[in-house]
N, C-alpha and C positions, 0 to 999 in steps of 0.2 A: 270413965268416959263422960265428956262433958254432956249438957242436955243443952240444945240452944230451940228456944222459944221466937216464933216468929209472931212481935203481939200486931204488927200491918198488914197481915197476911190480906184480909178484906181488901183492904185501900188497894193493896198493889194488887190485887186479882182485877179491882174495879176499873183502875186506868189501864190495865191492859187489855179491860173487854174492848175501853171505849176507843182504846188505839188499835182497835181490830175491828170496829166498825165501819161493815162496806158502805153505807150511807154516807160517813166524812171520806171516805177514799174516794169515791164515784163524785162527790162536790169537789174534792181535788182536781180530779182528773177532767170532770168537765171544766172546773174555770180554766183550766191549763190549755182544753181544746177552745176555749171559748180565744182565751189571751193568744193563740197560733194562728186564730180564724181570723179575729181583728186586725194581725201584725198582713197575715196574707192578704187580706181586703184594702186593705192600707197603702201594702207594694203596687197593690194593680189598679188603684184611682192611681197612685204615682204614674206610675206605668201609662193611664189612660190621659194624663193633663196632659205628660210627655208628648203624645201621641197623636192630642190634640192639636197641640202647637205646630207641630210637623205637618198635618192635614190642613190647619189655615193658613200655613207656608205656602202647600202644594198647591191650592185651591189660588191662594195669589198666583202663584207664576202662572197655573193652567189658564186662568183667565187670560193673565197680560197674553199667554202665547195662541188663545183661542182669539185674541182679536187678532194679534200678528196673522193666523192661518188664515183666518177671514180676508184681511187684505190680503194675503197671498194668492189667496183663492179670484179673488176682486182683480187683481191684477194681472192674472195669468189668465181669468177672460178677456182680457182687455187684448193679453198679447195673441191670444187666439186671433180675436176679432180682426187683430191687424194681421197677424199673416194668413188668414182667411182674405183679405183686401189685398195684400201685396199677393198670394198665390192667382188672382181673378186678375189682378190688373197684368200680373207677368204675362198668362195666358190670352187677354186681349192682347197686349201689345206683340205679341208672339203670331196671333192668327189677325189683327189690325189689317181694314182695305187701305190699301197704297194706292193714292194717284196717281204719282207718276209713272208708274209701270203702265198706265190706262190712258195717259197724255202721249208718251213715246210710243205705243202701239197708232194711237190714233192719226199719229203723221205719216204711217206706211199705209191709212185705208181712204188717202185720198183720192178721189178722179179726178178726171178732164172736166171741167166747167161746173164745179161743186164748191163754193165756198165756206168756210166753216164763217159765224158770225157770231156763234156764243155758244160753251161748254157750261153745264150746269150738273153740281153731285150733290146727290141726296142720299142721305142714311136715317134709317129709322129703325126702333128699338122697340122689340115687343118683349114686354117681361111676363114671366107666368113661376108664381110665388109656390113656395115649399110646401108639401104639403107630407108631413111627420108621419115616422114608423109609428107604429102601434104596438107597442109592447105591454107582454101580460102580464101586470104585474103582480103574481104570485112566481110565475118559475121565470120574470127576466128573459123569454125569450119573444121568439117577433110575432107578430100574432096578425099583422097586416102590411106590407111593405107600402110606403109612402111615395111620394116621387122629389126628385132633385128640383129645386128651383132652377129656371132657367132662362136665357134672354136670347131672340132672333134677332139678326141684324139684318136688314135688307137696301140693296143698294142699288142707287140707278143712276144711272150716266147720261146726260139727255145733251144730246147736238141737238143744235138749231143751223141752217144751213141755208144758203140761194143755190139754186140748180137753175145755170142758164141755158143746159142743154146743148147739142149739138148744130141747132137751127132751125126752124120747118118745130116739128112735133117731137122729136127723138129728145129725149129728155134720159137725165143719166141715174136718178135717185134707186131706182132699182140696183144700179150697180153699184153705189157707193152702199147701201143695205147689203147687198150680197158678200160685197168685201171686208165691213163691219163683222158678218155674222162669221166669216170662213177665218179673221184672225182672232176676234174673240174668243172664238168657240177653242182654237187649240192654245190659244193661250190659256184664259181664264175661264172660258164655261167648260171644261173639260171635265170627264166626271166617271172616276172610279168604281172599279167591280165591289170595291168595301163602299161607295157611297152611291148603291142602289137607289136607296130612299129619299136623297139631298135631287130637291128642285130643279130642274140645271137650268143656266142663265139661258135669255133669248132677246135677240133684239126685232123693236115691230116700230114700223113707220107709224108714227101716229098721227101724223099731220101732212096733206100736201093740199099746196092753195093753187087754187087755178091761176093760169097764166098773170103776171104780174107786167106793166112796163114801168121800165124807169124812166123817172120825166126828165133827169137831165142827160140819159144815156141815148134815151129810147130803146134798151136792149130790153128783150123781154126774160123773165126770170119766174121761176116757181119759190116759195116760201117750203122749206122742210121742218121736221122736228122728227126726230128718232129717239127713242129712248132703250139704251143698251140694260138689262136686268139682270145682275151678278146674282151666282147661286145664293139662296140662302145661306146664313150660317148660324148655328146653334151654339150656344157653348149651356154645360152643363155644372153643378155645381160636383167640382170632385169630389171632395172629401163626403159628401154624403152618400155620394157611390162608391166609395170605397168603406163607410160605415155598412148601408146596405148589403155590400159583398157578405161582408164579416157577420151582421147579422143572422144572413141567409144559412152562408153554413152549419151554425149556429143550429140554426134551427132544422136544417137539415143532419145534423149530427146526429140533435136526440130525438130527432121520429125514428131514423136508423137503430141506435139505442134501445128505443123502446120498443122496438119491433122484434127487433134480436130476441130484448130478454121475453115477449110473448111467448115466441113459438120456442123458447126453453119450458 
């Protein structure tokens, strides 16, 4: 039987120590995690330019469309404001004084020896400005109720008149005032069980001149002036009574609310 001599035995024991050394496997193995770590860091800058560019997209259009909103915004006060304007003016012209309903009465309340010689109408406008809820602003609810802007309108009719009387002293201005006030009042100073509170119109002589003669008549005559006073009228501003309303409950809700959950 043959004898076989191994004379490398050394050398091959030596590179198979050094190829079993966990020192070069662990340098392996880390550059390997190092070159995985790089590749992945690599995908997600990729990933994040990407990402970038997509975000300075967005940011363009968000803008262009947050100015767009602004003007929408801008504009849809505007259209408030106007049908805030057309709702007030509907509402005047809706509750508006009419003349001639107050000239065609006025030809049924004349006497015997009363002459009409000038009609004169006056309106006048008292305004009294808004004055804003008070809301709290932590919980958004009403914390003070405000009042509605508002405008009175007040109106007066005023004859001027000759009363030549019946002859002698008998003079007729009582009766044409009496007859003034008895169709006025059913016409137009009439005044509802709902308008308790509304003013009611009145007419008051306010002027009577002592005996007067005409120089080319010689009839004698008195100087009149009556002035007829239509009720007040109010208007209010709606929409902030019907904000108000909404408010209120509102706030009537969560006291209820919070009351409840106490007495739990």
């Amino acid at each position: 039987m043959p004898i076989k001599l191994n004379l490398l035995a050394e050398q091959i024991e030596e590179r198979e120590r050094r190829r079993r050394d966990p020192v070069k496997r662990a340098g392996i193995i880390a550059g390997a995690i190092v070159a995985i770590f790089v590749l992945w860091v690599g995908s997600i800058q990729w990933t994040i330019m990407g990402r970038s560019s997509e975000i300075a997209d967005l940011e363009s259009t968000w803008k262009k469309l947050d100015s767009d909103y602004k003007k929408a915004l801008a504009l849809e006060s505007d259209i408030q404001k106007v049908k805030n304007k057309n709702r007030a003016l509907i509402q005047f012209a809706r509750e508006r004084f009419l003349w001639a309903p107050t000239l065609d009465e006025l030809q049924f309340c004349m006497v015997n020896n009363v002459q009409v010689t000038q009609v004169t109408g006056s309106q006048k406008f008292t305004l009294e400005k808004q004055k804003d809820n008070k809301i709290d602003k932590k919980t958004g609810l009403l914390e003070k109720a405000g009042s509605p802007g508002r405008s009175t309108e007040s109106t007066i009719f005023t004859i001027q008149a000759y009363d030549y009387g019946d002859g002698g002293d008998d003079w007729n201005y009582f009766a044409f005032k009496s007859t003034l006030e008895s169709r006025f009042k059913d016409r137009f100073f009439g005044q509802s069980e709902e308008d308790e509170e509304v003013v009611p119109g009145k007419v008051t002589l306010q002027e009577v001149s002592s005996p007067l003669v005409d120089p080319i008549t010689s009839v004698r005559y008195r100087n009149l002036e009556i002035d007829c006073e239509f009720p007040l009228v109010t208007r209010e501003d709606e929409i902030f009574n019907e904000e108000l309303i909404r408010l209120s409950r509102e706030k009537y809700e969560a006291d209820k609310a919070a009351k409840e959950e106490g007495a739990q």
